[in-house]
C-alpha positions as CSV (number, residue, x, y, z in Angstrom):
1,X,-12.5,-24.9,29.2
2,X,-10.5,-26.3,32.5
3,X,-11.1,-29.7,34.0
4,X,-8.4,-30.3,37.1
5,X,-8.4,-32.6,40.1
6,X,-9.1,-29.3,42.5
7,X,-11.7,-26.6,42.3
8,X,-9.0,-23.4,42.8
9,X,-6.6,-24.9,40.5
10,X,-9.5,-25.1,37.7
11,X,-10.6,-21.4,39.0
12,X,-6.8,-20.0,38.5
13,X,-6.7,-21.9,35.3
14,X,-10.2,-20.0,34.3
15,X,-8.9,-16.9,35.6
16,X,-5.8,-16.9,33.0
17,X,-8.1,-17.8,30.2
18,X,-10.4,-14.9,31.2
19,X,-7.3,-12.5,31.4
20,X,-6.5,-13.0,27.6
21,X,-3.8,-16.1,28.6
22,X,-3.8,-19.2,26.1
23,X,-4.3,-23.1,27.3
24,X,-0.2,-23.2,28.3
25,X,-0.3,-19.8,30.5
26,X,-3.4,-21.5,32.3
27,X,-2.2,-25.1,32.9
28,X,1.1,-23.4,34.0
29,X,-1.1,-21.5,36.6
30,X,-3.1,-24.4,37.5
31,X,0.1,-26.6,38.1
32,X,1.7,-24.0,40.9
33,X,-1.9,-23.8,42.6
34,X,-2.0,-27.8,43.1
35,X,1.5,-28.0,44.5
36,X,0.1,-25.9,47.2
37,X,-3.7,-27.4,47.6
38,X,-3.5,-31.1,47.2
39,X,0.5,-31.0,48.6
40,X,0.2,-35.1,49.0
41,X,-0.7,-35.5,45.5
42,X,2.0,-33.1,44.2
43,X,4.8,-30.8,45.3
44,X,7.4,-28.4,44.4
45,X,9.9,-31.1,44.6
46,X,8.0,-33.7,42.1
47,X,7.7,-34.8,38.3
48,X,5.4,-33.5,35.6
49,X,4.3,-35.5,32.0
50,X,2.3,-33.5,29.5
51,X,1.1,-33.3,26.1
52,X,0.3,-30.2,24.1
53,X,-1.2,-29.5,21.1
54,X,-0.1,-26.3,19.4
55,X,-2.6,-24.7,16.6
56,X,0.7,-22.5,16.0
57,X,2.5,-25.1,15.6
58,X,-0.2,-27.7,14.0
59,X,1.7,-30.1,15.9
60,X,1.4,-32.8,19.3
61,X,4.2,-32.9,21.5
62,X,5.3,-34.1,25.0
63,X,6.9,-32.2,27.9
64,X,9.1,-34.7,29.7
65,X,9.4,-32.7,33.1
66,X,10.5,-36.3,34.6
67,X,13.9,-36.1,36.4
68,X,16.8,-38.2,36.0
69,X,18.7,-40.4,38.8
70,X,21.3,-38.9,40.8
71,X,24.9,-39.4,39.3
72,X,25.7,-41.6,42.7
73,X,22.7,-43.9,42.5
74,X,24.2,-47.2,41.3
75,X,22.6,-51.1,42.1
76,X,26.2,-51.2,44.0
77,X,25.6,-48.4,46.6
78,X,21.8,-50.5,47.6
79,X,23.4,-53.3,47.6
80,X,25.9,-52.3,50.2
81,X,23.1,-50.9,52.6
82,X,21.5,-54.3,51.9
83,X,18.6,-53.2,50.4
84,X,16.6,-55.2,47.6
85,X,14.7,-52.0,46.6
86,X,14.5,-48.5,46.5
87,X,12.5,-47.1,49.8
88,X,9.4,-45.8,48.8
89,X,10.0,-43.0,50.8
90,X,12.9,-40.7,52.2
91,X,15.8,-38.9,50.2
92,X,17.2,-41.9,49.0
93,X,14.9,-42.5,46.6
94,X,14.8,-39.1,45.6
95,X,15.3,-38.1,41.5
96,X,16.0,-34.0,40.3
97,X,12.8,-32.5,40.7
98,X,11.4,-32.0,37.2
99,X,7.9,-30.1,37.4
100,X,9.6,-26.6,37.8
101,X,11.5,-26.8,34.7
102,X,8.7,-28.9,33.0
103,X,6.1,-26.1,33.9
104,X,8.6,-23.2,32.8
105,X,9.5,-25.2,29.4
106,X,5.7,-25.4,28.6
107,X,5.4,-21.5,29.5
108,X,8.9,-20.6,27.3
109,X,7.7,-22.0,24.2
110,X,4.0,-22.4,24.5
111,X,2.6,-19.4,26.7
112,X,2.7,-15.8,26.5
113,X,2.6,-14.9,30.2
114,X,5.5,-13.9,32.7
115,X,6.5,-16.2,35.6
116,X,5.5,-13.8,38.1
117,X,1.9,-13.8,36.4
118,X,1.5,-17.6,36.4
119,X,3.4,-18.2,40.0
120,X,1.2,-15.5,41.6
121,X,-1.9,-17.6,42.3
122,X,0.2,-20.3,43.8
123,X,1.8,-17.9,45.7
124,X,-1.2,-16.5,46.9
125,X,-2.8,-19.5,48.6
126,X,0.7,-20.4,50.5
127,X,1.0,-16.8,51.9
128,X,-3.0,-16.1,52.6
129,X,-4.1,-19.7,53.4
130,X,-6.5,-22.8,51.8
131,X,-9.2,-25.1,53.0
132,X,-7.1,-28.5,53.9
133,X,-8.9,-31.3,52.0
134,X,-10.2,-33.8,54.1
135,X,-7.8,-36.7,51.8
136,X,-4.9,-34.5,52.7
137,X,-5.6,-33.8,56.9
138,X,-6.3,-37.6,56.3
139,X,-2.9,-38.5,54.8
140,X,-0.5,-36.4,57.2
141,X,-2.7,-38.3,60.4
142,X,-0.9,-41.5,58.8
143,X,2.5,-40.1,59.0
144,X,2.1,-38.1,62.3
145,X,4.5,-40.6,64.1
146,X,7.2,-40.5,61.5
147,X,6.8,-36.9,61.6
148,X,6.9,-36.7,65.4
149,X,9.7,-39.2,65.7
150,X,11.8,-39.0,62.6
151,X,10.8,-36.1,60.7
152,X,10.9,-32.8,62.6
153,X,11.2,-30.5,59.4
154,X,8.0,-31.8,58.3
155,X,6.2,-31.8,61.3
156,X,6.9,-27.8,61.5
157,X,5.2,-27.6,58.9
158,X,2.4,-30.2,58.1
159,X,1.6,-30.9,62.3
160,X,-0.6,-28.5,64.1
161,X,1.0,-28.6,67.6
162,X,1.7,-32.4,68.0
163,X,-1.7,-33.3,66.1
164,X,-2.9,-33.2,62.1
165,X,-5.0,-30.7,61.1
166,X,-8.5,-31.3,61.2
167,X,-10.4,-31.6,57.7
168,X,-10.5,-27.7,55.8
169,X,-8.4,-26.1,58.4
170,X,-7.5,-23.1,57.2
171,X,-3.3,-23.8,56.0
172,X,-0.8,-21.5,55.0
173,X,2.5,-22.6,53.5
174,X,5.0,-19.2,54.3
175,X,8.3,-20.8,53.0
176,X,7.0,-22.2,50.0
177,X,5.6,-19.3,48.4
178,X,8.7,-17.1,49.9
179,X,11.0,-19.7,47.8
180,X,9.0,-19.0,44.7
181,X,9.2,-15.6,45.5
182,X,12.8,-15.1,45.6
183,X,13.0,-17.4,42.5
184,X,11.0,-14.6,41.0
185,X,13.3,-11.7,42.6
186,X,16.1,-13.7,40.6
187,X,13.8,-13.6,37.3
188,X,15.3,-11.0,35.7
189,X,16.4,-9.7,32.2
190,X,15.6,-7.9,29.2
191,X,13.2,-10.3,27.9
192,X,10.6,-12.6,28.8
193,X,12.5,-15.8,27.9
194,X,15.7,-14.2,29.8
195,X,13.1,-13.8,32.6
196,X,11.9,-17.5,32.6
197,X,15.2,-18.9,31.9
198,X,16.5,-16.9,35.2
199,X,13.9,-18.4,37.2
200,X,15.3,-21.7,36.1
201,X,18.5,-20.9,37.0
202,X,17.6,-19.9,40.7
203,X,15.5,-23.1,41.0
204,X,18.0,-25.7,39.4
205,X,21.7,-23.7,39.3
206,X,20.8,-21.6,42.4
207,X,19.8,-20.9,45.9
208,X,17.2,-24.2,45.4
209,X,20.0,-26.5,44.6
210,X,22.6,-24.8,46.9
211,X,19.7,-26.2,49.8
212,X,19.1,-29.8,48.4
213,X,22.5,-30.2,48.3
214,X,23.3,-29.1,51.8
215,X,19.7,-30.7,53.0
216,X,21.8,-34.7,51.4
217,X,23.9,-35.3,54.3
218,X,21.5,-35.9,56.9
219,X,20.3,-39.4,57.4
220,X,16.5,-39.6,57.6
221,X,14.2,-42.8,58.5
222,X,12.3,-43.8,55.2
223,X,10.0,-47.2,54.4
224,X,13.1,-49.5,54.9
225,X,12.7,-49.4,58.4
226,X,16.5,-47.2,58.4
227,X,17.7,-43.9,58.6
228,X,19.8,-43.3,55.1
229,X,21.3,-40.0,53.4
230,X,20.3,-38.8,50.2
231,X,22.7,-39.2,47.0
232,X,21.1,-36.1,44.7
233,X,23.4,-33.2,44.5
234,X,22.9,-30.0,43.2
235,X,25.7,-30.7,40.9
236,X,22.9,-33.6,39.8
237,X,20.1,-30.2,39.2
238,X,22.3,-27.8,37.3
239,X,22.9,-31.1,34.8
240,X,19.3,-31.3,33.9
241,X,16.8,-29.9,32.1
242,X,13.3,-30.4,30.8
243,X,12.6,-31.9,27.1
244,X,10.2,-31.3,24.6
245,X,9.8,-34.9,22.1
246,X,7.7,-36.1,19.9
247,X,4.7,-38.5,21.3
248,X,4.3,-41.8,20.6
249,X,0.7,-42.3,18.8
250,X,-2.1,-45.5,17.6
251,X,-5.0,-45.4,15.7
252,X,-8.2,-47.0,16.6
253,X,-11.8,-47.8,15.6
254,X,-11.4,-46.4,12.2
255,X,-11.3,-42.4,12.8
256,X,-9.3,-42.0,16.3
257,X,-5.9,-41.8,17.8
258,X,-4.1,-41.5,20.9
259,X,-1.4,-39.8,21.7
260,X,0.9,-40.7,24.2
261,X,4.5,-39.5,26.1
262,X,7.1,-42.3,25.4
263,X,8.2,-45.6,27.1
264,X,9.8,-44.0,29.6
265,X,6.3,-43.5,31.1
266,X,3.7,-46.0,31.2
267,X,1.8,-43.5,28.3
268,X,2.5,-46.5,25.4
269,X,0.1,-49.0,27.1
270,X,-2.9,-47.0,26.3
271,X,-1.9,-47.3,22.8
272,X,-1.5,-50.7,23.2
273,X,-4.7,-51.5,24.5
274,X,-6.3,-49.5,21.8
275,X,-4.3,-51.8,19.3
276,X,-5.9,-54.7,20.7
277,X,-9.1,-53.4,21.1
278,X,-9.4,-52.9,17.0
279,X,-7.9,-56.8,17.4
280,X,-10.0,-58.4,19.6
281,X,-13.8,-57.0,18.5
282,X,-14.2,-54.8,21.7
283,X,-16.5,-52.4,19.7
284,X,-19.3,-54.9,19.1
285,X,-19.6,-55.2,22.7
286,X,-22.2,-53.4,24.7
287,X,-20.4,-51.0,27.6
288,X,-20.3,-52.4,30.7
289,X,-21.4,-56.1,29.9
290,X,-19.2,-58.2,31.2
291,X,-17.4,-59.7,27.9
292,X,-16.8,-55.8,27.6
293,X,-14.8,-55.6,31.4
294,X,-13.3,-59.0,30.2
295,X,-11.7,-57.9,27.0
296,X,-10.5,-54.5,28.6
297,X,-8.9,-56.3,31.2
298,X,-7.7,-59.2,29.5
299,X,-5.7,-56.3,26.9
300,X,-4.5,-54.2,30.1
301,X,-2.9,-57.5,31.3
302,X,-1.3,-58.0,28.2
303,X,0.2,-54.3,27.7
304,X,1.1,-54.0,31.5
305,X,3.4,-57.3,31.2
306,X,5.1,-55.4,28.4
307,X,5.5,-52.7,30.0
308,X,6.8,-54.7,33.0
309,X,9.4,-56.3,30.5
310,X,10.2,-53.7,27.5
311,X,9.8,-49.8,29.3
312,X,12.1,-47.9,30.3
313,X,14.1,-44.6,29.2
314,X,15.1,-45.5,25.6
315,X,18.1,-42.8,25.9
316,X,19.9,-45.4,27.9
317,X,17.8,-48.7,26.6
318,X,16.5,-50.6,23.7
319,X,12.9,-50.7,23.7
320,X,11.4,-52.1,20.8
321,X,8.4,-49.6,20.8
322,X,7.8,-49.7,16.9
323,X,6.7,-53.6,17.2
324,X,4.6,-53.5,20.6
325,X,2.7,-50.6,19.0
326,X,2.4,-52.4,15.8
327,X,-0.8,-53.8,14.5
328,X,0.7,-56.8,13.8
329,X,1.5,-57.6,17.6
330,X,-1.8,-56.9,18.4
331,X,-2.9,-59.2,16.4
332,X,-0.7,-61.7,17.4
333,X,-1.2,-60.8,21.3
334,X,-5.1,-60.8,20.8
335,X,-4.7,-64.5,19.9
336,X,-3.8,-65.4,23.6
337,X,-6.6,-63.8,24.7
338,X,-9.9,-66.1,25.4
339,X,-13.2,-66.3,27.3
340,X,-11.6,-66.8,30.6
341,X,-9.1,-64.8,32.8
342,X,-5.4,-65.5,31.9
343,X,-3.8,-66.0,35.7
344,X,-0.2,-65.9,33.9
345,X,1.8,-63.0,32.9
346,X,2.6,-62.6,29.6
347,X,4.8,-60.3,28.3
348,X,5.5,-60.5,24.3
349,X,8.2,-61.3,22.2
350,X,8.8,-58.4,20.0
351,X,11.2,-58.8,17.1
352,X,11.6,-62.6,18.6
353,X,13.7,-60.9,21.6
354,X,13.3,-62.7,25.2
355,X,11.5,-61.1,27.9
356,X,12.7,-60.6,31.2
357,X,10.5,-60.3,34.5
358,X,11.1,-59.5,37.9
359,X,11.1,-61.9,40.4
360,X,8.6,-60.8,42.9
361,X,5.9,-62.6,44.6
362,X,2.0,-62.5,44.5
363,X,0.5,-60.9,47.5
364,X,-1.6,-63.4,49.0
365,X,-5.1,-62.3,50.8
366,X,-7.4,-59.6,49.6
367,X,-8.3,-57.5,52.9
368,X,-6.5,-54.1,51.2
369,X,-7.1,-55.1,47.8
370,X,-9.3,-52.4,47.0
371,X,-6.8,-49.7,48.0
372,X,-4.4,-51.0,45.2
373,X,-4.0,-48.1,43.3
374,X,-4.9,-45.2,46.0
375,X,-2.4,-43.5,48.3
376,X,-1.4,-46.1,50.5
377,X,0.3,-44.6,53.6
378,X,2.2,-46.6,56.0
379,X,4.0,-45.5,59.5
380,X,7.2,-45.3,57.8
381,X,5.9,-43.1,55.2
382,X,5.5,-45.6,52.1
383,X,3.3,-44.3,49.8
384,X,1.4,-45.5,46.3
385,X,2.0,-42.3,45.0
386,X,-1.2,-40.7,43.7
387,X,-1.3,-37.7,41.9
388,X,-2.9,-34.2,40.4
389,X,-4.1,-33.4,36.6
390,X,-5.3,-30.6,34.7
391,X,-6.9,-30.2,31.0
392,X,-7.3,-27.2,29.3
393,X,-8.3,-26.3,25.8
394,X,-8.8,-22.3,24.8
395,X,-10.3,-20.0,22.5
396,X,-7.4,-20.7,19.7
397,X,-8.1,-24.7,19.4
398,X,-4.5,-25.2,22.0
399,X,-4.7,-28.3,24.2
400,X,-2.6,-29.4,27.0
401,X,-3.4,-32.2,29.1
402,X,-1.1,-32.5,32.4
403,X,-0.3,-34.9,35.2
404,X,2.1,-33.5,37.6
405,X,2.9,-35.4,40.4
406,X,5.7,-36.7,43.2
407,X,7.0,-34.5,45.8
408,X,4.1,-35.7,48.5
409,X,4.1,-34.1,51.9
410,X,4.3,-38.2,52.9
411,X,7.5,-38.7,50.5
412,X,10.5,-37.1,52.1
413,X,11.1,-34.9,54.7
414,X,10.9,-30.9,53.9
415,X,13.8,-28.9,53.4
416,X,13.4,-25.8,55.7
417,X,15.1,-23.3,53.9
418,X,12.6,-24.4,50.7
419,X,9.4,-25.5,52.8
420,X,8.9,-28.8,50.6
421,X,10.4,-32.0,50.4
422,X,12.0,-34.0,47.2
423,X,10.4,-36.8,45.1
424,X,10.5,-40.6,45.6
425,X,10.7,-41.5,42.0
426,X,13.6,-44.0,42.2
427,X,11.2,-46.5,43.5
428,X,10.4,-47.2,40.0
429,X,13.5,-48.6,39.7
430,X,14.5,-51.9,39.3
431,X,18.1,-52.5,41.5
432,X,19.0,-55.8,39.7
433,X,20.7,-54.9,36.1
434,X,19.5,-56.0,32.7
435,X,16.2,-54.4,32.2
436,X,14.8,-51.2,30.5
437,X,14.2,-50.1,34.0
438,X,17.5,-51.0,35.7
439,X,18.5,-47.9,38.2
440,X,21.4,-46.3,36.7
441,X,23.0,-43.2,37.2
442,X,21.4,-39.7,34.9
443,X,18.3,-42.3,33.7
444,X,14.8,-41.4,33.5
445,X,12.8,-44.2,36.0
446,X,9.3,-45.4,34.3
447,X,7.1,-42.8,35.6
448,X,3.2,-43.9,36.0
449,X,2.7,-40.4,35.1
450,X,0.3,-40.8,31.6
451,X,-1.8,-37.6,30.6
452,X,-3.6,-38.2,26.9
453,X,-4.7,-36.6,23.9
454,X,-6.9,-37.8,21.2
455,X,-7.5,-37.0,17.4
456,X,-10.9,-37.5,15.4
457,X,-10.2,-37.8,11.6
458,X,-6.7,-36.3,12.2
459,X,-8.0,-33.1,14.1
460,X,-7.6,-32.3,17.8
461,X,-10.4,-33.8,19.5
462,X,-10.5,-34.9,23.6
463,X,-7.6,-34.4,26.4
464,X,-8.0,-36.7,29.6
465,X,-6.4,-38.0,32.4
466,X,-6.4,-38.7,36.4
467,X,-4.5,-39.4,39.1
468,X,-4.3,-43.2,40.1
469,X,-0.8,-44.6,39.7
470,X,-0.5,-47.7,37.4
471,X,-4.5,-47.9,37.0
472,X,-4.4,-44.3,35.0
473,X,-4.2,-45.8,31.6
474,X,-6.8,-48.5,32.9
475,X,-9.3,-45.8,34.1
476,X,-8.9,-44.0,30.9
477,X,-9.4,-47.2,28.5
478,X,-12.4,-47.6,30.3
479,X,-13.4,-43.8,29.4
480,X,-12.2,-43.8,26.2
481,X,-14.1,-46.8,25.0
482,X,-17.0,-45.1,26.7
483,X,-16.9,-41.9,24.9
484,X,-16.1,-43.2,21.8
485,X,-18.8,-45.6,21.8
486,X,-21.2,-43.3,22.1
487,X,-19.5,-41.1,19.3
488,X,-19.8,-43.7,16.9
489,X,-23.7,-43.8,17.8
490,X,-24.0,-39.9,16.9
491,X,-23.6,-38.0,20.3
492,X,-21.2,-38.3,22.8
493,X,-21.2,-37.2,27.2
494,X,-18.1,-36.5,28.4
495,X,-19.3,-36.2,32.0
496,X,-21.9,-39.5,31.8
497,X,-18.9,-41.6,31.2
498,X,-16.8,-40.3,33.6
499,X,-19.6,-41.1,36.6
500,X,-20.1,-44.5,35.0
501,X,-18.5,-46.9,36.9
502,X,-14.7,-47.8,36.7
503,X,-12.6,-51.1,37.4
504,X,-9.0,-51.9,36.9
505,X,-6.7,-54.9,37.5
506,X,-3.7,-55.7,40.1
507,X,-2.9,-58.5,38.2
508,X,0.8,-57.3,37.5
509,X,3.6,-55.8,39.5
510,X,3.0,-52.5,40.9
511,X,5.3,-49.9,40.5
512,X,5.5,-48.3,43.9
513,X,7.6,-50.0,46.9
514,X,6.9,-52.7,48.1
515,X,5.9,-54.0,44.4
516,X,3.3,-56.2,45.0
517,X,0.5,-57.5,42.9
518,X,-2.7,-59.8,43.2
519,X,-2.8,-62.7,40.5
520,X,-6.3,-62.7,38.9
521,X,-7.6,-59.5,40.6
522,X,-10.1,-57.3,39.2
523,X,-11.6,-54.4,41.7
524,X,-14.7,-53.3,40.4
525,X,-17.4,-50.6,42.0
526,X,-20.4,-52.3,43.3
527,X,-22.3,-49.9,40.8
528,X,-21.4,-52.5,38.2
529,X,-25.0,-54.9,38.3
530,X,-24.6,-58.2,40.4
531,X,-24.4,-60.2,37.4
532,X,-21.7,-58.6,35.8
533,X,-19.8,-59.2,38.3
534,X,-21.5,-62.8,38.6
535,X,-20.2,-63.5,35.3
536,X,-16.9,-62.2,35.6
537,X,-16.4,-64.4,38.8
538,X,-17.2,-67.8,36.5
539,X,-14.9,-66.4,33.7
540,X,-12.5,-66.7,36.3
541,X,-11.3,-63.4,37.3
542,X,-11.0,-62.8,41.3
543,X,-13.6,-59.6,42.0
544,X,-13.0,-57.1,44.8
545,X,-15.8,-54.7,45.2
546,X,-13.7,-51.6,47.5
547,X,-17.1,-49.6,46.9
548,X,-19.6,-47.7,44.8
549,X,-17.6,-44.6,43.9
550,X,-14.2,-45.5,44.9
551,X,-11.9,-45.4,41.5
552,X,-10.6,-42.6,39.1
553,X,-10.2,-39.1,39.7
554,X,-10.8,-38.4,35.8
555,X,-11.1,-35.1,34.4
556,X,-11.3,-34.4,30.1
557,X,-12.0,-31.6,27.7
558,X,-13.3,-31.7,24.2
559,X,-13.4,-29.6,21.0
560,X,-16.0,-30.2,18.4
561,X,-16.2,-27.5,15.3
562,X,-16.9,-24.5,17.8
563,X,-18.2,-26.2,20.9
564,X,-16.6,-27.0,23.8
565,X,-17.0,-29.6,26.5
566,X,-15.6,-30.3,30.1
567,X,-16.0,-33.2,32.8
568,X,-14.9,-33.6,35.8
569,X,-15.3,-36.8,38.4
570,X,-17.4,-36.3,41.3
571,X,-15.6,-39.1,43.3
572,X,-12.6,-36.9,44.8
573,X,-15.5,-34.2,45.6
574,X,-13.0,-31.3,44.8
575,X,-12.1,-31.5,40.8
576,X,-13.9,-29.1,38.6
577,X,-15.1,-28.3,35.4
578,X,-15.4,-24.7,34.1
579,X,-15.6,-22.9,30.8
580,X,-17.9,-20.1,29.0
């Protein structure tokens, strides 16, 4: 079974399954196809996050395809361009580009496939064409002037004359797939691991970073309003390389648990939320009442002020991630919680340590409220970074569940020698010093990116995710509690709780630029009855209704005994389920 956030990534993924390849060789395949198709959710220059589960193996782990900061970013050089934060666009905010070593890490130690089997469908669609989606003629529209005034690389290659493409234009993307098809020509050696650690070497020690190195001295216009050069090197590439760790995990309602990629992500407030689920009596709610919305939000609030407070890269910072995910903090962060919305945020104490938050202001008003969480594109190119997912399980029990993302069309300009642009992921960063998150030079920044995998009585059971920025581990709470609830009544419908509808909270910082966040706000679809949203309203919480099918892009499979289940959600109108 396949479930990604695009119909020909699901088919490619489907296609390798069908060809004898395992759940690895597929999501590989499915990963290069979405870099091509939905190039403003993901791109050859972003980040990946994913969890596997190996029956090999018997055993979860996380690829950390996330990129570090370049060797030259320091708070010191923003400070002397006067800058408060990290653009949310251009190559100053641009991180080593971690999804092609991520992808090939999964494929060395997990697959069985060569990289010319799994790079061929991706490099099919650049060099014979793809429908544009509508969402991504929509997004280069927003950025045609910085294209046309700022960005000439880019508008070579995303403009059609002076103009966006109209809605399933026919694209092609010629440089991209001849870049992965001279890192292929450089993919040689006697083995297949020789092979794939070749390609790496062209990509990250190579002709790639011999043209992102060259690409850094030109000043480009990005969401500051300034034109700024780029500090990643390729010296900055050649010292990095993808990481295979052990996932952070919590058990819930008596026979689950979630696994999750570390703090460096946002992955550990899923298992947080879960944690105070158990604490605060969620399961004897009904779905979808309103104390149900009010206890899922009111534990989100709590987790993402942690977050906000304790996460960051815990090579280079103390997070005390053994306490939040404890169930004794749960317990003790439950007791804050009551029948009305909290308009405070309220990160813990763990261990009795002092939290630190940043100092940013509430965004008054509520007329773009409801895009909180969507790609937001500006004139300048700032961008709430959405992003691209695929879940596969295959014939042998393997699971992978993976959100690649970064490396937008929107996020920097393209490198013509490459055809694709670098990442913006340094606009997680925090530039004042002190906190998990603090920019630093060779650090991980907190990536949104959270992908998910969940055990029933200790065996392999659900992978999930979507795209969605810092509402992915709210989406999936909702669809977790979902699903499980109807487990624990005897059946359960992936696909039913996926359409159901979502809601999420903007009641704590984001983490694109500019930062902002809405005090009290809870955006939820007007599918949600008028007096659940009635009764939400008196409990205090401030409700946006953006629409009736306007959140989540989720996707999920599932293994039970021999059967096997896929979802996909209709809202994007281009993910896919697919199986046999």
């Amino acid at each position: 079974m396949v479930a990604s956030t695009h119909w020909l990534a699901s088919a490619s993924a489907m296609n390798v399954l069908e060809r004898g390849g395992n759940a690895a060789d597929a999501a590989v395949a499915a990963g290069f196809v979405m870099q091509i198709v939905e190039p403003h959710l993901c791109g050859p220059g972003g980040d990946l996050v994913a969890l596997t589960w190996s029956g090999r193996e018997q055993a979860a782990s996380v690829v950390c395809g996330q990129g570090v900061s370049p060797a030259a970013a320091t708070a010191e050089h923003f400070a002397g361009l006067s800058l408060g934060l990290v653009p949310g666009s251009g190559p100053l905010a641009a991180v080593v580009p971690g999804a092609f070593d991520g992808w090939l890490t999964m494929l060395a130690r997990w697959g069985t496939w060569e990289p010319a089997d799994v790079l061929a469908y991706a490099i099919h669609y650049a060099e014979t064409g793809f429908p544009l989606l509508p969402t991504t003629s929509a997004a280069i529209d927003a950025v045609r002037p910085l294209f046309l005034d700022h960005w000439p690389t880019s508008a070579a290659v995303w403009l059609d004359g002076t103009e966006a493409p109209a809605p399933k234009a026919w694209w092609r993307l010629p440089a991209t797939g001849a870049t992965y098809r001279r890192v292929l020509a450089e993919a040689t050696g006697t083995t297949r691991e020789q092979r794939i650690q070749a390609a790496r070497d062209a990509f990250y020690r190579g002709f790639v970073a011999e043209a992102v190195d060259r690409f850094r001295a030109t000043a480009w216009r990005d969401s500051s309003g300034a034109d700024h050069t780029g500090l990643l090197t390729g010296d900055d590439l050649a010292a990095w390389s993808a990481s295979v760790e052990d996932p952070v995990s919590a058990p819930f309602a008596g026979r689950y648990t979630v696994f999750k990629a570390g703090p460096w992500s946002q992955g550990p407030v899923l298992a947080q939320q879960v944690r105070l689920f158990d604490a605060l009596g969620l399961w004897d709610h009904e779905v979808r009442s309103p104390g149900w919305v009010h206890l899922i939000t009111e534990a989100a609030k709590l987790a993402f002020a942690d977050r906000e407070a304790w996460y960051g890269d815990p090579d280079h910072a103390d997070v005390p991630l053994a306490r939040l995910l404890s169930e004794d903090y749960a317990r003790e962060r439950a007791a804050l919680v009551s029948d009305l919305a909290d308009l405070d945020l309220r990160p813990g104490r763990p261990d009795g340590r002092a939290p630190r938050l940043p100092h940013l202001a509430s965004v008054a008003g509520t007329e773009t409220a409801g895009e909180l969480g969507e790609p937001t594109l500006g004139k300048l190119g700032a961008a709430r970074g959405d992003t691209c997912h695929v879940d596969v399980v295959d014939r042998w029990g393997n699971f992978v569940s993976a959100t690649p993302s970064g490396g937008w069309l929107q996020s920097s300009p393209v490198i013509p020698e490459l055809g694709f642009g670098l990442g913006t992921r340094a606009q997680m960063f925090y530039l004042d010093q002190g906190r998990p998150n603090s920019l630093r030079p060779g650090v991980r920044p907190r990536t949104t990116l959270t992908p998910s995998l969940v055990f029933r009585d200790g065996v392999p059971w659900m992978a999930m995710g979507t795209p969605g920025g810092d509402q992915q581990d709210q989406w999936q709470a909702a669809f977790l509690t979902d699903v499980v609830a109807q487990d624990r009544r005897g059946s359960n419908d992936l696909q039913s709780a996926i359409d159901a509808p979502l809601f999420h909270t903007t009641h704590f910082p984001g983490s694109f630029y500019p930062r902002d966040y809405r005090r009290g706000e809870l955006v939820m679809e007007s599918r949600f009855p008028e007096q659940v949203r009635e009764e939400l309203t008196r409990r205090g919480h401030r409700v946006v209704v953006p629409g009736a099918w306007r959140l989540g892009r989720l996707t999920a499979v599932a293994k039970e005994g021999h059967r096997l289940k896929a979802a996909a959600d209709p809202r994007s109108a281009q993910a896919y389920a697919v199986g046999r």
